[in-house]
C-alpha positions, 0 to 999 in steps of 0.5 A: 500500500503506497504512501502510507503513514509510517508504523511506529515502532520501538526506535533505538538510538546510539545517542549516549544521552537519554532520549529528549521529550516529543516534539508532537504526540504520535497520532493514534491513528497509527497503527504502533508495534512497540516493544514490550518491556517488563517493569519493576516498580515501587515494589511491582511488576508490570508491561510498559510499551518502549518507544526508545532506547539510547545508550543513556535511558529510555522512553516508556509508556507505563500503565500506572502512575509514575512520579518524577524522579521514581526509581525503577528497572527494565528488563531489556533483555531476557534476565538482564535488567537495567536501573535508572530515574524518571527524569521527566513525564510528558502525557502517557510518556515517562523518560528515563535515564540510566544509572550506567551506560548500556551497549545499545548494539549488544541490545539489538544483535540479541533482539534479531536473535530472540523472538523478533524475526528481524532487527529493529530500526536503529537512529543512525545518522550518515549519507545515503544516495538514491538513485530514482530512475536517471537521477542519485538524490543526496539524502540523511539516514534518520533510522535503518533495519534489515529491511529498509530505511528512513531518510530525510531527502530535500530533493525529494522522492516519488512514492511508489519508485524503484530506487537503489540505496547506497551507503559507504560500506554496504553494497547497493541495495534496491528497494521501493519508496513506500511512504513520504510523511513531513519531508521524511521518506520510507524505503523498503529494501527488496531483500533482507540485509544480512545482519551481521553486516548491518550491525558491523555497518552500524558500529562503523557509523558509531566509531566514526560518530565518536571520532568526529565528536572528539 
């Protein structure tokens, strides 16, 4: 189906800080497929939907009352919990900042393995060029998964187009323009990237990150 809105997924992100509050609310008219996380609270367990995860913290939507400042753990990974406060409280969504920094790569590669048949999108930002017939777009990558990619393209985009997605590391990957939503583009590749490349790509553009920053 073309031009589409975007599902929201669980978005992970290789930002060292905690992640920001929202700019706008997501519509509910879309459809969402967050991650499911186990909390611990106030002495209780319970589910609470992930929006996003950085290396610093975290954005939830708990189903109880959460006070600002709370302590609490999730459970990322099977057995493994991670500790940290509320910082901030915004509508049905809490920020949370980690008490230590965790490996958001490590996060990700045990996700494709467990019960998710794929990896999640994950907040990358390099250069992509796009050929669209005749023509190779400059765009921005805003987030990337096994099977397609979110860029930012002034240039603009045909929904519905044939394109070929280049990225310095990963060999041309052909996909199709699926959906344009306020000057950001979806692209479905027309094959599943490997995930052990993907994941070796994504910790290149983390190095490279951490070098420009220093």
């Amino acid at each position: 189906m073309l031009d589409e809105q975007p599902v929201e997924t669980t978005l992970y992100s290789l930002d060292e800080a905690a992640p920001p509050q929202l700019q706008r609310r997501v519509s509910e008219r879309h459809l969402t497929l967050l991650r499911v996380g186990a909390l611990m609270v106030g002495g209780r367990r319970e589910l609470c939907l992930i929006r996003n995860v950085s290396a610093g913290g975290m954005m939830i939507r708990p189903y109880s009352d959460i006070a600002i400042g709370e302590r609490l753990t999730v459970e990322l990974k099977h057995g493994e919990t991670v500790s940290g406060s509320v910082r901030w409280i915004e509508g049905e969504n809490v920020g949370v900042t980690f008490d230590e920094a965790i490996d958001v790569i490590d996060l990700i590669s045990a996700s494709a393995t467990g019960p998710r048949p794929r990896m999640p999108r994950v907040e990358v930002q390099a250069t992509a060029w796009i050929r669209e017939d005749g023509t190779v777009h400059r765009a921005k990558t805003l987030d990337v998964s096994q099977g397609g990619i979110k860029v930012d393209c002034a240039s603009g985009l045909t929904v519905g187009a044939e394109v070929v997605v280049t990225l310095t590391g990963l060999s041309p990957i052909p996909g199709v323009v699926r959906w344009r939503h306020q000057g950001a583009y979806g692209i479905n590749f027309n094959r599943i990237l490997e995930l052990s490349r993907l994941v070796d790509w994504i910790r290149q553009q983390q190095d490279q990150c951490q070098l420009r920053v220093g």
